[in-house]
C-alpha positions in Angstrom: 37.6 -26.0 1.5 34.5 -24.3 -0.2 36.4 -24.1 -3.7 37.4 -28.0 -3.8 35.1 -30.1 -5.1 34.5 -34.7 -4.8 33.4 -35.5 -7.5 32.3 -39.7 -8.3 35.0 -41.2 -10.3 33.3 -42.0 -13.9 33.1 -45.3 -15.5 35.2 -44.1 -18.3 38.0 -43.1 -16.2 40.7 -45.4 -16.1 41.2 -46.1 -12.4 44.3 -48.4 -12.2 46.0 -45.9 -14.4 45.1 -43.0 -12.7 46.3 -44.2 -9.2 49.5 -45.7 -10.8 51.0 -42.1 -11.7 51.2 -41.4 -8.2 54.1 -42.7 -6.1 52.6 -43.7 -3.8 50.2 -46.0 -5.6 49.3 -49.7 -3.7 47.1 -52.2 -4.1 44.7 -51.3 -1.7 43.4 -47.9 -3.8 43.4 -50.3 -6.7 40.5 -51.0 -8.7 40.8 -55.1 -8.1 41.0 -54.6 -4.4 38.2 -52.6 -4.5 36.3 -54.9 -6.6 36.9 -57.5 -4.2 35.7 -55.9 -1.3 32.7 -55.7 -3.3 32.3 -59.0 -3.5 33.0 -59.4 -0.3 29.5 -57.1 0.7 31.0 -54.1 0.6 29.8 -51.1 -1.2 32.8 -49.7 -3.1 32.7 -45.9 -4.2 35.7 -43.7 -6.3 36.4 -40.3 -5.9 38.0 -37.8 -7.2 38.7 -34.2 -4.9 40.5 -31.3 -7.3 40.9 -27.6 -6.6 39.2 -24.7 -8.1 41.2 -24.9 -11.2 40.6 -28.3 -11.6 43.8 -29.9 -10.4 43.2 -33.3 -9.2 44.7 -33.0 -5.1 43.3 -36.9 -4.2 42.1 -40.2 -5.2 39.7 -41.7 -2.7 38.5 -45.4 -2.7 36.1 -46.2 -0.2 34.0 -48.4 1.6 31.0 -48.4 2.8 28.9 -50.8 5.1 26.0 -50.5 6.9 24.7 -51.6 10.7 21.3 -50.9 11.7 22.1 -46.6 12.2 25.4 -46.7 12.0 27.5 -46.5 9.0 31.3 -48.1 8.5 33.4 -46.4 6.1 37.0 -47.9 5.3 39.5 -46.0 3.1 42.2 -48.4 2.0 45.7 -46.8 1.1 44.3 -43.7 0.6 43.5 -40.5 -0.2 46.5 -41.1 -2.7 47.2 -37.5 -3.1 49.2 -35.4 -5.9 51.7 -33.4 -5.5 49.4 -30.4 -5.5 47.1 -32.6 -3.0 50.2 -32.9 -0.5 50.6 -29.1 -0.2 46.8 -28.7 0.8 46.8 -32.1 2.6 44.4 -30.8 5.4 41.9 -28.7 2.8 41.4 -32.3 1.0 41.2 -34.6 4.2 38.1 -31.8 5.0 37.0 -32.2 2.0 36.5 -35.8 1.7 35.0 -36.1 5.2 32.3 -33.3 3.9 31.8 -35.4 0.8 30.4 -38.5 2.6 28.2 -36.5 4.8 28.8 -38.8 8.2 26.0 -39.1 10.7 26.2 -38.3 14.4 27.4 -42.2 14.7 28.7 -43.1 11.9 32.4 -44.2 12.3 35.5 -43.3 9.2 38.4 -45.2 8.8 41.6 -44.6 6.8 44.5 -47.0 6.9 47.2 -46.7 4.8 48.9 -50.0 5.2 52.4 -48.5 5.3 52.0 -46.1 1.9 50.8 -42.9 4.4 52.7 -40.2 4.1 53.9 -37.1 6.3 51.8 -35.0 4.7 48.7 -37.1 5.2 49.8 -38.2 8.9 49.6 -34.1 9.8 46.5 -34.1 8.0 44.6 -37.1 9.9 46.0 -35.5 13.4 44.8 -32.1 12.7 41.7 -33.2 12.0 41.4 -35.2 15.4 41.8 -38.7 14.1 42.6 -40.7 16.3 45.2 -43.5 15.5 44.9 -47.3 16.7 47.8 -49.2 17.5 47.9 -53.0 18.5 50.7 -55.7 19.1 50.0 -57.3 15.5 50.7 -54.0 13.8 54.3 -54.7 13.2 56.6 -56.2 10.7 59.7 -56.8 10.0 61.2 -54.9 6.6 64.8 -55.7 4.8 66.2 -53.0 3.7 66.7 -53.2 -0.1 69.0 -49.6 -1.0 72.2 -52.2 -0.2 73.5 -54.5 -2.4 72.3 -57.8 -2.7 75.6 -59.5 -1.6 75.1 -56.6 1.6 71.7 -58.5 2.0 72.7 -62.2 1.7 75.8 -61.6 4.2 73.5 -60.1 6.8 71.3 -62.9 7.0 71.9 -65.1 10.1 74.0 -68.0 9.5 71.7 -70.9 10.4 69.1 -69.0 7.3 72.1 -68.9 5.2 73.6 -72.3 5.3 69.8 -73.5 4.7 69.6 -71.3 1.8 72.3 -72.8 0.8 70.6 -76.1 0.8 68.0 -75.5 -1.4 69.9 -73.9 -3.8 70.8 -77.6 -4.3 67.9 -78.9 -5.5 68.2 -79.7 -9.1 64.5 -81.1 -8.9 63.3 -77.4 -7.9 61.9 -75.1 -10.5 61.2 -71.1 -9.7 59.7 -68.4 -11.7 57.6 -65.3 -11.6 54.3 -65.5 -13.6 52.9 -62.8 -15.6 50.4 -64.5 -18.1 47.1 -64.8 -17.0 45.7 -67.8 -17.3 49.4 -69.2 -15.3 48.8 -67.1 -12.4 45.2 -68.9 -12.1 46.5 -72.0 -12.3 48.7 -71.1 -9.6 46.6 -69.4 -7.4 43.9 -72.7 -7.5 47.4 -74.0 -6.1 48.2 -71.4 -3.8 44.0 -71.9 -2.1 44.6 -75.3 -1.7 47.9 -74.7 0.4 46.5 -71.9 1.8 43.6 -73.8 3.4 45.4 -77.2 5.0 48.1 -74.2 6.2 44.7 -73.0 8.4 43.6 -76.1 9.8 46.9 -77.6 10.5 47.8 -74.2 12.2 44.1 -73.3 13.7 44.0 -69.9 12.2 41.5 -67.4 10.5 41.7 -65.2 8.2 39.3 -63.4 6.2 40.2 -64.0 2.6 38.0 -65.5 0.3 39.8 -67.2 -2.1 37.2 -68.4 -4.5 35.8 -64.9 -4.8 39.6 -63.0 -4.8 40.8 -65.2 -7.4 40.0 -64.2 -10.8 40.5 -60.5 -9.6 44.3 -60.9 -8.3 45.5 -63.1 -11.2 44.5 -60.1 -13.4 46.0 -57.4 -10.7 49.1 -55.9 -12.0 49.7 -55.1 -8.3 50.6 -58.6 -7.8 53.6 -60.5 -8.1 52.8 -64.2 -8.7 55.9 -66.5 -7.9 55.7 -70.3 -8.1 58.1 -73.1 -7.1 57.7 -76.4 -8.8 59.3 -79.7 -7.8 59.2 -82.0 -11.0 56.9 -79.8 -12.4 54.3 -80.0 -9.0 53.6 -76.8 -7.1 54.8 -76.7 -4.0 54.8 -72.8 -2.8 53.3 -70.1 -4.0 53.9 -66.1 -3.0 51.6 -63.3 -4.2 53.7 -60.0 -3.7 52.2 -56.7 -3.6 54.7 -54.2 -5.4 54.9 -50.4 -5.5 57.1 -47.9 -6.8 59.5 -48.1 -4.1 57.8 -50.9 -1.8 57.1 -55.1 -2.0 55.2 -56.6 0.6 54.6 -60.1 1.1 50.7 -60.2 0.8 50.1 -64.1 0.6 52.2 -67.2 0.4 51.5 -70.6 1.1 53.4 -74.2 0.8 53.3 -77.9 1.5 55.5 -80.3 4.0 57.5 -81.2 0.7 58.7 -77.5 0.5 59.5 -77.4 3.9 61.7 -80.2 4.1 63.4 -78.8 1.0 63.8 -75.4 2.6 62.1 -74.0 -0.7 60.2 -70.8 1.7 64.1 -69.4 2.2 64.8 -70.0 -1.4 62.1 -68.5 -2.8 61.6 -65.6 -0.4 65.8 -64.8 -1.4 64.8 -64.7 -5.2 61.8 -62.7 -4.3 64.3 -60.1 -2.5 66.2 -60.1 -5.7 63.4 -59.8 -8.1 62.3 -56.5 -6.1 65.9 -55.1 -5.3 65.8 -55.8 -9.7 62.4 -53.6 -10.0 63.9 -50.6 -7.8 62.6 -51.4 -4.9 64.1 -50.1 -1.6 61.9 -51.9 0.7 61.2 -55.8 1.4 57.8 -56.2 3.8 57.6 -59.2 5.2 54.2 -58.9 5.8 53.7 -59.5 9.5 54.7 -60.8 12.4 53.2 -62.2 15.1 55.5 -63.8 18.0 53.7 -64.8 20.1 50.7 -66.8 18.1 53.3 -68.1 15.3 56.4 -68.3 16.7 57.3 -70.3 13.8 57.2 -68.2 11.3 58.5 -65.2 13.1 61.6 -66.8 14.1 61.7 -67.6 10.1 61.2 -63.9 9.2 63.8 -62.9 12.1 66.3 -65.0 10.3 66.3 -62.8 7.2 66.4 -58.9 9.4 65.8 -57.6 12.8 64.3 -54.5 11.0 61.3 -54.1 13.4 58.5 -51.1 12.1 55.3 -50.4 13.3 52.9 -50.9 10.7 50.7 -47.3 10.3 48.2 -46.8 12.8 44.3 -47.3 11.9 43.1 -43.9 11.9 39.4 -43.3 13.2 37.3 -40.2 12.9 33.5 -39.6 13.8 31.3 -36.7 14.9 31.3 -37.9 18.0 34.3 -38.3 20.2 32.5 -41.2 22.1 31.6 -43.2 19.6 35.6 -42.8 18.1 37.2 -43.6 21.4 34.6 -46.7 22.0 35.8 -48.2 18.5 39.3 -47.4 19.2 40.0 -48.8 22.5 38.2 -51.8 21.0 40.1 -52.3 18.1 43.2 -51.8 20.2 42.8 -54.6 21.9 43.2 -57.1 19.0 
């Protein structure tokens, strides 16, 4: 561990391309994610572990917050490592957790948000993290290394003959945005949905749209779809994509769509959209039976591909103050 160094990411690097190079690249190590969090109170640090020779072996966003003594530290889909990282997964875990210098109550976080890899995982539990499981930490994933006509006919029937349905609607107009300016437009459409969806469902959640909004219509993480009907929105879905990997991140729509069944139309083109782009993997970002039933009866209708979603991993000097936070946060 001695000859690896951490060094502070400079301004000059070029953050979003040097995570994108990696496979498994997300847009939680991104550099609009991280700016967001910023926003949001958080203070955001980059870097950069390499070996003796140089060799980068990780790329570490962080964040950092503070409570009276004790410090927070969150690591979002990462350490992204290299190939050379993977090999000495364990020697670059160590020396990230030497890098930030934790105090004797100061708590670490690292969740990977379903990028963690095998290498990392072995990492994390030889180094006594301790991972945090709950009820909401699953999802339900379609499986995109089939065809697309594989897909479709493995849908349930009742989902299919209302897709169906709203492939009807000559009055319905989709597309994926990629032009800036568009994908604001869209998301000042997307907040507005987004908000009567919470108070005519009763639920919180923590994003801020005013302050995310500039930041994800520039993120070339996201996938902006929007469905029109005579030229009004009435959905829109922001997709986070990866190499191999899309995960429904945010979608929102109005009565009109629902009664149109435009959520199962424009779910099906964002399946083929990513199954187009290579990927072999569909998240659909959730469930929660119990609280929503309506939307996870909705999401069972496309695949009963249950996962678990990867564990919270928590790590502090002291075992006490790791197990305290962990059986809390288990109980969410």
């Amino acid at each position: 561990m001695k000859s690896l160094t951490v060094t502070k990411a400079s301004g000059l690097l070029d953050w979003r391309a040097a995570v994108g190079r990696h496979e498994h690249a997300n847009v939680y190590a991104s550099e609009k994610w991280g700016d967001y969090k910023s926003r949001l109170g958080w203070a955001v640090k980059r870097v950069i572990i390499r070996d003796h020779s140089g060799r980068e072996l990780g790329l570490v966003q962080y964040q950092e917050r503070k409570r009276g003594p004790v410090r927070f530290v969150l690591a979002q889909g990462c350490p992204v490592l290299s190939d050379r990282g993977a090999f000495q997964a364990k020697e670059t875990f160590e020396a990230f957790i030497a890098h930030l210098n934790l105090g004797r109550f100061d708590l670490l976080g690292i969740k990977y948000h379903q990028f963690e890899t095998a290498e990392a995982k072995l990492a994390l539990l030889a180094l006594n993290f301790r991972p945090v499981i709950s009820a909401k930490d699953h999802t339900l994933e379609v499986n995109l290394s089939h065809s697309i006509e594989t897909v479709r006919s493995s849908l349930d029937a009742r989902w299919r003959n209302a897709l169906v349905k709203a492939e009807r609607q000559d009055a319905v107009e989709m597309r994926f945005i990629s032009d800036a300016p568009e994908r604001l437009m869209a998301f000042d459409a997307f907040a507005e949905m987004y908000a009567d969806t919470k108070v005519r469902k009763g639920f919180r959640n923590n994003l801020n749209t005013e302050l995310y909004r500039e930041l994800a219509a520039h993120d070339t993480c996201l996938e902006f779809q929007e469905v029109r009907e005579n030229g009004k929105p009435i959905l829109v879905r922001i997709a986070h994509k990866s190499r191999h990997r899309w995960t429904d991140f945010y979608v929102a729509s109005n009565d009109r769509a629902r009664e149109l069944e435009v959520p199962r139309l424009a779910l099906w083109h964002a399946l083929k959209k990513a199954k187009q782009e290579g990927a072999s993997t569909y998240d659909l970002g959730g469930i929660d039976p119990v609280n929503n039933r309506g939307v996870f009866v909705f999401k069972a209708g496309v695949t009963r591909n249950v996962a678990q979603a990867t564990p919270l991993w928590l790590y502090s000097r002291s075992s006490v103050v790791r197990d305290a936070a962990a059986s809390i946060l288990g109980r969410r």
